[in-house]
C-alpha positions in Angstrom: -13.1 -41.4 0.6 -12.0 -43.8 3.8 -15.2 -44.4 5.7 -14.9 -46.2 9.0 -18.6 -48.7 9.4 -19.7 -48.9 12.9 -21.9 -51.6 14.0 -22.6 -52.9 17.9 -26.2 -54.0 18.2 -29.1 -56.6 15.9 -30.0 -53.6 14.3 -27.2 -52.1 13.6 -26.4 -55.3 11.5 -29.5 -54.9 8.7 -28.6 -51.1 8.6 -25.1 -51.5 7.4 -25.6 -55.3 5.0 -27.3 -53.4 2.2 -25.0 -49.8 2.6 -22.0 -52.5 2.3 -23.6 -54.2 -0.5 -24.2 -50.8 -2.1 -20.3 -49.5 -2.1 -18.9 -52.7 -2.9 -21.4 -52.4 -5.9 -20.2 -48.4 -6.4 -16.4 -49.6 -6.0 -16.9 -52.2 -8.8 -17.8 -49.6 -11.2 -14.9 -47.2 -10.2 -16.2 -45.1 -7.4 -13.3 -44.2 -4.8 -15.2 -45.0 -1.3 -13.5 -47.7 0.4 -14.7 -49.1 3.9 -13.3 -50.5 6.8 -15.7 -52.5 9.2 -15.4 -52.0 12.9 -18.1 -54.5 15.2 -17.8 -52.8 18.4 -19.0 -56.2 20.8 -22.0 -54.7 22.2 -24.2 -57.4 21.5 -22.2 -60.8 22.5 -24.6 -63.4 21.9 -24.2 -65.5 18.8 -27.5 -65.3 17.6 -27.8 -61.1 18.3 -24.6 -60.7 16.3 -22.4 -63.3 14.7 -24.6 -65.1 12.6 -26.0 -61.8 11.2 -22.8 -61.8 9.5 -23.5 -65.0 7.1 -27.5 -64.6 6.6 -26.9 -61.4 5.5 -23.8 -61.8 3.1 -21.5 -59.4 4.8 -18.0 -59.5 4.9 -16.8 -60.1 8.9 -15.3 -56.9 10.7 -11.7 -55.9 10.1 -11.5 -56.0 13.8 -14.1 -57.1 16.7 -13.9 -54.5 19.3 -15.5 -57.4 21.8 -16.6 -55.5 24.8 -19.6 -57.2 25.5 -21.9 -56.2 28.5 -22.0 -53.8 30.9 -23.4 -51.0 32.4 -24.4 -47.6 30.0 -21.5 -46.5 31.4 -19.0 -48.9 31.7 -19.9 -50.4 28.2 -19.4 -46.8 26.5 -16.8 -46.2 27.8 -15.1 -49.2 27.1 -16.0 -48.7 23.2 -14.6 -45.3 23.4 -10.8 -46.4 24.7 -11.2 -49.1 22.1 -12.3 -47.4 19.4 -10.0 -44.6 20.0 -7.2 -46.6 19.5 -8.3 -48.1 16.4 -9.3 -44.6 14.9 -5.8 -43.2 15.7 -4.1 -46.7 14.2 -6.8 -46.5 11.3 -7.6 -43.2 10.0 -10.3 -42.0 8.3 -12.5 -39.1 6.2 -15.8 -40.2 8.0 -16.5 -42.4 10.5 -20.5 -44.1 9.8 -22.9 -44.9 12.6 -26.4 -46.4 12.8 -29.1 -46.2 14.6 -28.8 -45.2 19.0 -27.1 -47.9 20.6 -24.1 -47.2 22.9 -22.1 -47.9 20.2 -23.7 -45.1 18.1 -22.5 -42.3 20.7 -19.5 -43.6 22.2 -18.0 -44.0 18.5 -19.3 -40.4 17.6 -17.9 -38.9 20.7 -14.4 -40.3 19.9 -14.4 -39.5 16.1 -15.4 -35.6 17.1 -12.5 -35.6 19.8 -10.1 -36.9 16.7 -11.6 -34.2 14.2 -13.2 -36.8 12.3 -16.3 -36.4 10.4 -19.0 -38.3 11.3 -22.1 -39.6 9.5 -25.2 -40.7 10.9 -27.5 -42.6 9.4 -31.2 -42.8 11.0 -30.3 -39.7 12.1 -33.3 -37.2 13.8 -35.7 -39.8 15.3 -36.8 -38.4 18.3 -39.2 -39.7 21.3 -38.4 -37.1 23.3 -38.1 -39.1 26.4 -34.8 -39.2 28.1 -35.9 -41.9 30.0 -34.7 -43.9 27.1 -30.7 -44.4 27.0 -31.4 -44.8 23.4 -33.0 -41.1 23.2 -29.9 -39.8 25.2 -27.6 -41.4 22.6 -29.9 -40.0 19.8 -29.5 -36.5 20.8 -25.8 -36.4 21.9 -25.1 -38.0 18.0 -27.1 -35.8 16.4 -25.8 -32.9 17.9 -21.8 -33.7 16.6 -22.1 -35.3 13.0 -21.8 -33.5 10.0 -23.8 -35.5 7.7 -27.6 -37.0 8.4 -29.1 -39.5 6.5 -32.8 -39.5 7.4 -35.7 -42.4 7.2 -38.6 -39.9 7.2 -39.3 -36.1 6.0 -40.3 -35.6 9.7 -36.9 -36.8 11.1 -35.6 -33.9 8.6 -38.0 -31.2 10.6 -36.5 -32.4 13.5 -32.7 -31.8 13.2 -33.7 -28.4 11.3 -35.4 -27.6 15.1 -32.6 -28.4 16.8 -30.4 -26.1 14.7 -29.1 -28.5 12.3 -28.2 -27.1 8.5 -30.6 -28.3 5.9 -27.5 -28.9 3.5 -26.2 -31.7 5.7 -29.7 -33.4 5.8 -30.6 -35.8 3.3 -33.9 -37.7 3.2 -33.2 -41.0 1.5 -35.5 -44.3 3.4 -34.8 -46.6 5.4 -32.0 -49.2 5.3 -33.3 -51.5 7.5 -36.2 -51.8 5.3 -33.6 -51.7 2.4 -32.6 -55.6 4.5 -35.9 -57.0 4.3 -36.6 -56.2 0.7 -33.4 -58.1 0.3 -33.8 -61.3 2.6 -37.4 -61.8 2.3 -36.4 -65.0 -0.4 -34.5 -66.2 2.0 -36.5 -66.3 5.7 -36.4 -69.5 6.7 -39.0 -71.6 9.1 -37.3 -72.3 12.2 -37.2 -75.4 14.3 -39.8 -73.8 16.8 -42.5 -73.5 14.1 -42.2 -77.1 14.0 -42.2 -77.5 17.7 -45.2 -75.6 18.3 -46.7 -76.7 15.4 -47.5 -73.0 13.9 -49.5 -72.4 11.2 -49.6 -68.8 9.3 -51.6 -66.2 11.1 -52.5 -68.9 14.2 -49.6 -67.2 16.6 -47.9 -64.2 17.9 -44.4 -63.4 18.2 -43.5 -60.8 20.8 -40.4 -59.3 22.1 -39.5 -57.3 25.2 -36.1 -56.1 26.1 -36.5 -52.2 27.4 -35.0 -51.6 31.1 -38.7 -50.0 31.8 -39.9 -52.1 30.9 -38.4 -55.5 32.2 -37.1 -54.1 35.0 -39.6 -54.0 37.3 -40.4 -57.7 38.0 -43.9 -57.1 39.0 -45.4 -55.6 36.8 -43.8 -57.6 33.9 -45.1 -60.3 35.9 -48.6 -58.9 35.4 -48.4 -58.0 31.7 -47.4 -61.7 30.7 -49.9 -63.3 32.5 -52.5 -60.8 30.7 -51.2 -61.7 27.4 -51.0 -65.5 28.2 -54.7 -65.3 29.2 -56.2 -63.0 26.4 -55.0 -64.7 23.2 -57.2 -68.6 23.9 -55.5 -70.9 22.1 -53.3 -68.6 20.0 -49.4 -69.4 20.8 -47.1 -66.6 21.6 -44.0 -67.3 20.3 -41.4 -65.2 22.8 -37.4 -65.3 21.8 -35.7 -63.6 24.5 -33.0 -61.0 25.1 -30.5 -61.7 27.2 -31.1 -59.0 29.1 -34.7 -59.7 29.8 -33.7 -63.9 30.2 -31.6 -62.9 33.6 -35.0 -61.0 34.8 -37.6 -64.2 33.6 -34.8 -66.4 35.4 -35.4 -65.0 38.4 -39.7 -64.3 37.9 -40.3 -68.0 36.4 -43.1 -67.0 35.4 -46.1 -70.2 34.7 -47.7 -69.8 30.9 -49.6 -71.3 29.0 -49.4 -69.9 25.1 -46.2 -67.8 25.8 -43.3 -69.9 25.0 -40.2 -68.9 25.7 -37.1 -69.6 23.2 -33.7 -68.7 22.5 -33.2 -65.4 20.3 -33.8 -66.4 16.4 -31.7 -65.8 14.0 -32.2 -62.8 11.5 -33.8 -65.0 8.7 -35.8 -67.0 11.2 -36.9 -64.3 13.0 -38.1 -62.7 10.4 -40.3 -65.7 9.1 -41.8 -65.9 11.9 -42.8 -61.7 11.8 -44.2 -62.1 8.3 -46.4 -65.5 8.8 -47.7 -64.0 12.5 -51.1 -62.8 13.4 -49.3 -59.9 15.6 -46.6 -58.8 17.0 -46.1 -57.5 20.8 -42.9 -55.7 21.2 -40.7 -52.8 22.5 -38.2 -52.3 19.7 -38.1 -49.7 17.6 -37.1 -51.7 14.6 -39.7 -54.1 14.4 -42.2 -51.3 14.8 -40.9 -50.7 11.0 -40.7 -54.2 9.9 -44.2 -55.0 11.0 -45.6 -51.4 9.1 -43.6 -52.5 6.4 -45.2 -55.6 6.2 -48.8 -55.5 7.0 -48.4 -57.1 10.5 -50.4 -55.4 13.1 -48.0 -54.0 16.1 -48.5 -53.5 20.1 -46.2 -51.5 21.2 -45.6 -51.8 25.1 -44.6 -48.0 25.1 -45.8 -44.7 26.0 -43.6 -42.7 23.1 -42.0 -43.6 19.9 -39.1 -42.1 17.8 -40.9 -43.9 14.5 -44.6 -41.9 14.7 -44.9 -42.8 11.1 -45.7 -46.5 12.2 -48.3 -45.2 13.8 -49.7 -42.4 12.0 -50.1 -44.3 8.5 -48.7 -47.9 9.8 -50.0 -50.8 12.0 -48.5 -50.0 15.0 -50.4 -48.9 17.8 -48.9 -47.4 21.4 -50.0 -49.1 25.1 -47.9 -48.0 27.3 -47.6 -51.1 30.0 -50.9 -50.3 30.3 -53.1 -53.7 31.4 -56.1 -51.5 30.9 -55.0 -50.9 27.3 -53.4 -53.8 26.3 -56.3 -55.4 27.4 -58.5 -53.3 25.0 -55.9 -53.7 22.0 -56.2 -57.4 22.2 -59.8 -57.5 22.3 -59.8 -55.2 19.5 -57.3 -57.1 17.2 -59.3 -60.3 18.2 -62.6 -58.9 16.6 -60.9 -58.1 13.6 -60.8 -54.6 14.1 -57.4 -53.4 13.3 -56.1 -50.3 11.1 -54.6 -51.1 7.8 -51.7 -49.0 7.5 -49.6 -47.8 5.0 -46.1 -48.1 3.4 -43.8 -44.9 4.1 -42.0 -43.2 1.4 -38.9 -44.5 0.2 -39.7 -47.2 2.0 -38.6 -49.3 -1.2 -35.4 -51.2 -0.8 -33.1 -48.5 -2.3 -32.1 -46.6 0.9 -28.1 -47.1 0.6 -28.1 -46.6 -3.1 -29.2 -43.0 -2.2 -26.9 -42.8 0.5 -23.9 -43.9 -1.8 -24.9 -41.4 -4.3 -24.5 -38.9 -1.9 -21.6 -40.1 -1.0 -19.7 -40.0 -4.3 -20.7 -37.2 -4.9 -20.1 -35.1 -1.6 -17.0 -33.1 -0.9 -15.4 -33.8 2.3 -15.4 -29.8 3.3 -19.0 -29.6 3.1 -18.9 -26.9 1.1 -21.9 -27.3 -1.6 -22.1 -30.2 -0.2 -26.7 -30.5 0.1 -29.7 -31.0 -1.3 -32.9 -29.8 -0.8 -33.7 -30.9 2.2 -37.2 -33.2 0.9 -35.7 -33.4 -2.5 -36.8 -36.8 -3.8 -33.6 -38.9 -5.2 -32.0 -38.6 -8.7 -32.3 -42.9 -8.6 
């Protein structure tokens, strides 16, 4: 079995280091999968991509697709001439995606188009707000691949609804959980600990990167001001997305405990997450990582595609709500804040699962499921 990897995006990166980990493992004991590593470009900054590479002991693409930034449309499209060409040069049984970045749908598109199966893993998170380019590229994925790998039961009951065959669902965790488990030995104080002289549980780290969010200068002026005035003398430790730099370039906004630094490298990052008092944020990712790991979470949205963080997890939804946020931080300053739960299969052996099915699958789909909430032979 030929599988073409696709990866674009920061999260993309920890989705796919422990599925590669697991077939190189598989094809070491005989199994016939073999891989081929396509990076799309999406994400051009060396810290949102390259590095990810080396801290998380992954072998660097067969070829770089490097098409950088753009608009939706212009970067899609530019992914989907490039990665048409290396399909057709490069053939394959299934193509693999992560995730709902650009590179998730444009790569899916252009597989279909060359009848080539396509897997998606992460597959059936829904927010169900099309607002969110991310939801668009969700749905359009979902609705072409042929084989789901799912972090959640719930993410199951949601491809089912939209007409999706429980044999070509399989519920198997959460790689990007499967990453963490991994690194955790490994996460690594960064120079801006030092800098800022942070101490465990004295500081924040917060990130914010969504067009509805940053977009509007205004009010993103008025939510960091909020935040740098709630917190007293707790530091917010703030590594910005390029996107959102070219916004705060032009707001300059004047804080206090919000410090603003360059984006942190996976390992770094991640230190930083596990030794925080909270997290403020937008991503969907770290909504995970932060349930995972006991961290209280503000989301600055309305919806999320992850309910489970917020049903049994730490997260917590505000909108871009002052009222709200307000109320949130007054609340996790009195000590008041849920204790949430780990999900299951949540447990750091997400792409073994997925590489059992795998070896095991026939490429007709024919026989091809499992039980939809079957637990794993492993």
């Amino acid at each position: 079995m030929k599988i073409t990897i696709v990866a674009g995006a920061r999260p993309n990166f920890m989705k796919i280091a422990p599925l590669i980990h697991a077939i190189n493992r598989a094809k070491d004991r005989g199994s016939p999968i073999s891989y081929r590593l396509v990076h799309t470009g999406q994400h051009y900054d060396k810290n949102l991509s390259e590095t990810f590479f080396k801290d998380l002991n992954i072998p660097s693409p067969d070829l770089n697709l490097g098409v950088g930034s753009g608009s939706q449309a212009v970067q899609t499209a530019n992914i989907m001439i490039k990665f048409e060409e290396e399909l057709l040069s490069h053939p394959c049984d299934y193509v693999l995606v992560v995730g709902d970045v650009n590179s998730t749908l444009a790569c899916t598109i252009v597989a279909k188009k060359l009848c080539t199966k396509v897997i998606h893993v992460e597959a059936g998170l829904r927010s169900y707000d099309l607002a969110m380019p991310e939801e668009i590229n969700r749905m359009v994925t979902d609705a072409l691949a042929d084989i789901y790998f799912t972090t959640t039961p719930e993410a199951g009951y949601n491809l089912i609804n939209s007409g999706v065959n429980s044999k070509q669902i399989f519920f198997v965790g959460n790689t990007m959980i499967d990453s963490l488990i991994a690194n955790q030995s490994k996460f690594t104080r960064p120079a801006v600990a030092d800098q800022f002289n942070l101490s465990s549980k004295g500081f924040l780290v917060m990130t914010l990167h969504r067009p509805s969010n940053v977009d509007e200068m205004d009010k993103l002026a008025r939510i960091i001001d909020l935040i740098d005035r709630k917190f007293g003398d707790k530091k917010i430790i703030f590594p910005v997305h390029p996107r959102t730099r070219q916004v705060l370039e032009k707001l300059k906004p004047e804080t206090y405990n919000i410090h603003l630094t360059e984006p942190l490298r996976y390992p770094e990052f991640m230190y930083l997450v596990k030794e925080s008092f909270a997290v403020i944020t937008d991503s969907g990712g770290i909504q995970e990582e932060t349930t995972f790991l006991g961290i209280p979470c503000l989301t600055l949205r309305g919806n999320t595609e992850r309910p489970e963080t917020v049903d049994i997890g730490t997260n917590i939804l505000l909108s871009f709500d002052e009222k709200l946020i307000s109320e949130a931080i007054d609340q996790l300053l009195a000590g008041d804040w849920k204790s949430g739960k780990v999900p299951l299969f949540w447990d750091g052996k997400a792409s073994e699962r997925i590489v059992e099915v795998l070896e095991r699958i026939d490429l007709t789909l024919q026989g091809a499921g499992r039980p939809l909430l079957q637990k794993s032979d492993s």
